[in-house]
C-alpha positions as CSV (number, residue, x, y, z in Angstrom):
1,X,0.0,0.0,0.0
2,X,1.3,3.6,-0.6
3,X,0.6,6.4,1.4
4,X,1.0,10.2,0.6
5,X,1.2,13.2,2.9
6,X,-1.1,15.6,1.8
7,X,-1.4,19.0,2.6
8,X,-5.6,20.1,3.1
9,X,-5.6,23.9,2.8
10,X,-7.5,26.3,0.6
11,X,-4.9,27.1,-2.0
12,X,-5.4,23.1,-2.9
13,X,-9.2,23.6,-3.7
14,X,-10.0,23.0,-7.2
15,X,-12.8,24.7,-9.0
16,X,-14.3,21.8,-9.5
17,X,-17.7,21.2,-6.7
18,X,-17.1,18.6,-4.3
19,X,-13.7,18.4,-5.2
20,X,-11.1,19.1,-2.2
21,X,-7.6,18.5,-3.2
22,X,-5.0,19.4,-6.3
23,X,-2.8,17.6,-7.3
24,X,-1.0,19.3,-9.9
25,X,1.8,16.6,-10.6
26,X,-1.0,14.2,-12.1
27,X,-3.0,17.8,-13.2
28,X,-6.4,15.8,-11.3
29,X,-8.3,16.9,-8.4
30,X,-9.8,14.2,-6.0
31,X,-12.5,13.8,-3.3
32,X,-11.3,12.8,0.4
33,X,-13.0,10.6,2.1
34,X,-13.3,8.2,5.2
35,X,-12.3,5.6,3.8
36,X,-9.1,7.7,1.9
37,X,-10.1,6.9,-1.7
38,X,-9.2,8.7,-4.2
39,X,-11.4,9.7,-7.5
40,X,-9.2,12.0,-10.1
41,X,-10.8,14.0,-12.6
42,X,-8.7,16.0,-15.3
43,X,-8.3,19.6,-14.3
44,X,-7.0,22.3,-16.5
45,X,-3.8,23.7,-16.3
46,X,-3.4,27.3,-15.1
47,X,-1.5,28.9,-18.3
48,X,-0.2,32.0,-16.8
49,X,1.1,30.5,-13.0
50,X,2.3,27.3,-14.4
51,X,5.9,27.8,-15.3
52,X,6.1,30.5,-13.2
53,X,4.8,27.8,-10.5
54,X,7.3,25.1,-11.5
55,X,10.2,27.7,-11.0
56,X,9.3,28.0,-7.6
57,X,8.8,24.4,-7.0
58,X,12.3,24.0,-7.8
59,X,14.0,26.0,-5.6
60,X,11.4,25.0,-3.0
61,X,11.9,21.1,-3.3
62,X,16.1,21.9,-3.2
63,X,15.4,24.0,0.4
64,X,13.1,21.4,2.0
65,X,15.1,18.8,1.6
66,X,18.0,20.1,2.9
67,X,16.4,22.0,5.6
68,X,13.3,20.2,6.4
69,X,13.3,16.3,5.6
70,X,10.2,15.8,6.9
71,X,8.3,17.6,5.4
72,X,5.3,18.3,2.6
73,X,5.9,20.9,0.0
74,X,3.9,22.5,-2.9
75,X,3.0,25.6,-5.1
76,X,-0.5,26.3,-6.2
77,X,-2.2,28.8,-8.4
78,X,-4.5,30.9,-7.1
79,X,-8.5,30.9,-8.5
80,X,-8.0,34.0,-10.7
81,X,-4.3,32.9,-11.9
82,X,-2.8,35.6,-10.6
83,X,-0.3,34.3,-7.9
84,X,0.9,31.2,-6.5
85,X,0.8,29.6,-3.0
86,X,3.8,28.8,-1.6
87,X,3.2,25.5,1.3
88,X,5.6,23.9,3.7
89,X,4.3,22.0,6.7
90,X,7.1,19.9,8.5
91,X,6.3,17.8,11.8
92,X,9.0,16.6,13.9
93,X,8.0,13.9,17.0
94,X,10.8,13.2,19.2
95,X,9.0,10.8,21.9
96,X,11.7,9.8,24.0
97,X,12.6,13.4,24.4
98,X,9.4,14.7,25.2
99,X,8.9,17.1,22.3
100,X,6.8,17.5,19.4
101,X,7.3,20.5,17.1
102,X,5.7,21.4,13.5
103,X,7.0,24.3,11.3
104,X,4.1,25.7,8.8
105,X,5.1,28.4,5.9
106,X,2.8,30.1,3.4
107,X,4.3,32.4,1.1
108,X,1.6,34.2,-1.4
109,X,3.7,35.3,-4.7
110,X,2.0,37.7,-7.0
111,X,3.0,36.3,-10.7
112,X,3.9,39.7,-12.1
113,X,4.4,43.4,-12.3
114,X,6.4,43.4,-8.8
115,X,4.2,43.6,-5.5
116,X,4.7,42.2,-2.4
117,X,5.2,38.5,-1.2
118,X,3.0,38.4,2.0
119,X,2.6,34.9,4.5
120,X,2.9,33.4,7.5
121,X,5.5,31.7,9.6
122,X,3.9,29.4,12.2
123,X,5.8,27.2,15.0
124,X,4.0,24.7,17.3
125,X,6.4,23.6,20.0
126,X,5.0,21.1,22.6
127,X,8.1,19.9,25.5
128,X,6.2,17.5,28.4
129,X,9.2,16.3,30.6
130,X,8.8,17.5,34.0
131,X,6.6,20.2,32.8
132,X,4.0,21.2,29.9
133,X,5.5,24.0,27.7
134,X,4.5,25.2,24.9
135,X,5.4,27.7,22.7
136,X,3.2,29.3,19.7
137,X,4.7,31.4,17.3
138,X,3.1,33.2,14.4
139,X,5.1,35.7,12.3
140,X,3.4,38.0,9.7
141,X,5.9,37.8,6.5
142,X,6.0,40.8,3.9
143,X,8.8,41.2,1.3
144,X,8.7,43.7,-1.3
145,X,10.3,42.6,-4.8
146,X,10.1,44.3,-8.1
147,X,8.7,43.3,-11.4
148,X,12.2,42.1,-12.6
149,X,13.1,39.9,-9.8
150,X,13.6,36.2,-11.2
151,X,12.0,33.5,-9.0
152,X,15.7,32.3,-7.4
153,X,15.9,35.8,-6.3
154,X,12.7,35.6,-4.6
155,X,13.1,32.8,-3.8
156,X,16.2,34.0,-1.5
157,X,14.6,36.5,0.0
158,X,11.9,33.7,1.6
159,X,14.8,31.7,2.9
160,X,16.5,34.8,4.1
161,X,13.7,35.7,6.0
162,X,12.9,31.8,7.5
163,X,16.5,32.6,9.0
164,X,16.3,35.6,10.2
165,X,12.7,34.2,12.2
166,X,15.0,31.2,13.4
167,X,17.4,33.9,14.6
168,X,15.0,35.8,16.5
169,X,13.6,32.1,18.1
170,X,17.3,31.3,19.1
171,X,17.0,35.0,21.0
172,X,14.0,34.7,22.6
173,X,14.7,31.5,24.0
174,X,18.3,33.0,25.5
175,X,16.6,35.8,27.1
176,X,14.2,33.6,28.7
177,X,16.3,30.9,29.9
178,X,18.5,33.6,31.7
179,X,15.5,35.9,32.8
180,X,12.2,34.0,33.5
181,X,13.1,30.8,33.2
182,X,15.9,31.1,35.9
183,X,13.8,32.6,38.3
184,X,11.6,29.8,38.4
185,X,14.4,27.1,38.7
186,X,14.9,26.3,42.6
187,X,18.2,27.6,44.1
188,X,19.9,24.7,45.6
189,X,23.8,24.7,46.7
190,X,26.2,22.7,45.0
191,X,28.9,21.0,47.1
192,X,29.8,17.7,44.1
193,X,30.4,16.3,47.2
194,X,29.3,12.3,48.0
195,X,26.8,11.7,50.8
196,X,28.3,8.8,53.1
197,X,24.4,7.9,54.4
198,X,26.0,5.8,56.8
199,X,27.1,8.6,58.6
200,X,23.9,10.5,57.9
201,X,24.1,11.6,61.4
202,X,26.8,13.9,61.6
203,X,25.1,16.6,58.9
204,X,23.2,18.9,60.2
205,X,20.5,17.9,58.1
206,X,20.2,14.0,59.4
207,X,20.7,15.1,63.4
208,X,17.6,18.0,62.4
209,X,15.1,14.9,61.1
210,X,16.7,12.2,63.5
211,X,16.2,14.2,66.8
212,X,20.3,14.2,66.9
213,X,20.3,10.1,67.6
214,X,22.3,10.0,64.4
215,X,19.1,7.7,63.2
């Protein structure tokens, strides 16, 4: 049996009614059901976004899989053909650390005359060992680029921008784990020194709980 990840979000909706995912690999849409089966219908191809929408794809597929190998990836068209939707969701599960975490990018890409690439970064951080902490990020992207920017260029100011976010994470988390976060942590002495319990009686501590029997 093969499985695909698919992404379910409105820049997959085909025009087609009852229809809720594009694939534009295969160029068919398909209903999603309970049972996950799959009926394709032919869908025309956007003539304006395509190669425009293949360029990007390119550059995306490249920076996924060497920043996010688990992941799910695509560009879409927009209804009127007039941009493309950029997607990237990747989940992470580390169990036996006690952390989940999932990374979700859209990046809207008007197809000419210049403009403005606007999106959303959004990071879902779950860590459950001795604790519950969560963090929930969501960044508001806007990049201005010009009518003569080739999609590579673009395409660098996206990942330019994912770095400088991961930057500003790396900072955040600094400032708390040396302000907030250390105020919270219980001040104990150190000593790195053994505890002989078979002479538990001559701390302080042991003759304060035994009653000074040494027991």
């Amino acid at each position: 049996m093969t499985f695909m990840l698919l992404i379910i979000s409105q820049y997959r909706q085909p025009p087609t009614p009852g229809h809720m995912c594009l694939n534009l690999r295969t160029q068919t849409s398909c209903q999603l059901t309970t049972s996950a089966s799959f009926a394709p219908y032919k869908q025309p191809m956007p003539i304006l976004t395509d190669p425009f929408r293949k360029s990007y794809l390119k550059l995306l597929s490249s920076h996924a899989s060497e920043h996010y190998p688990n992941s799910s990836y695509g560009v879409y068209p927009s209804q009127d053909d007039s941009s493309i939707a950029i997607l990237l969701v990747a989940n992470k599960y580390s169990p036996n650390n006690f952390w989940n975490g999932r990374y979700r990018a859209i990046y809207n890409v008007p197809v000419s005359s210049g403009g403005t690439i606007t999106g959303t970064i959004h990071v879902d951080v779950h860590y459950y060992e001795d604790g519950n902490v969560s963090l929930n990020n969501k960044k508001p992207v806007s990049i201005s680029i010009t009518s003569a920017s080739p999609a590579d260029t673009a395409f660098k100011r996206i990942v330019t921008t994912e770095r400088e976010h991961q930057e500003e994470l790396n900072d955040a988390f600094n400032r708390l784990s040396e302000g907030a976060f250390k105020g919270l942590r219980r001040q104990l002495p150190i000593t790195r020194q053994k505890v002989e319990w078979e002479k538990i009686g001559a701390y302080r501590l042991g003759k304060d709980i035994s009653g000074g029997t040494g027991y």
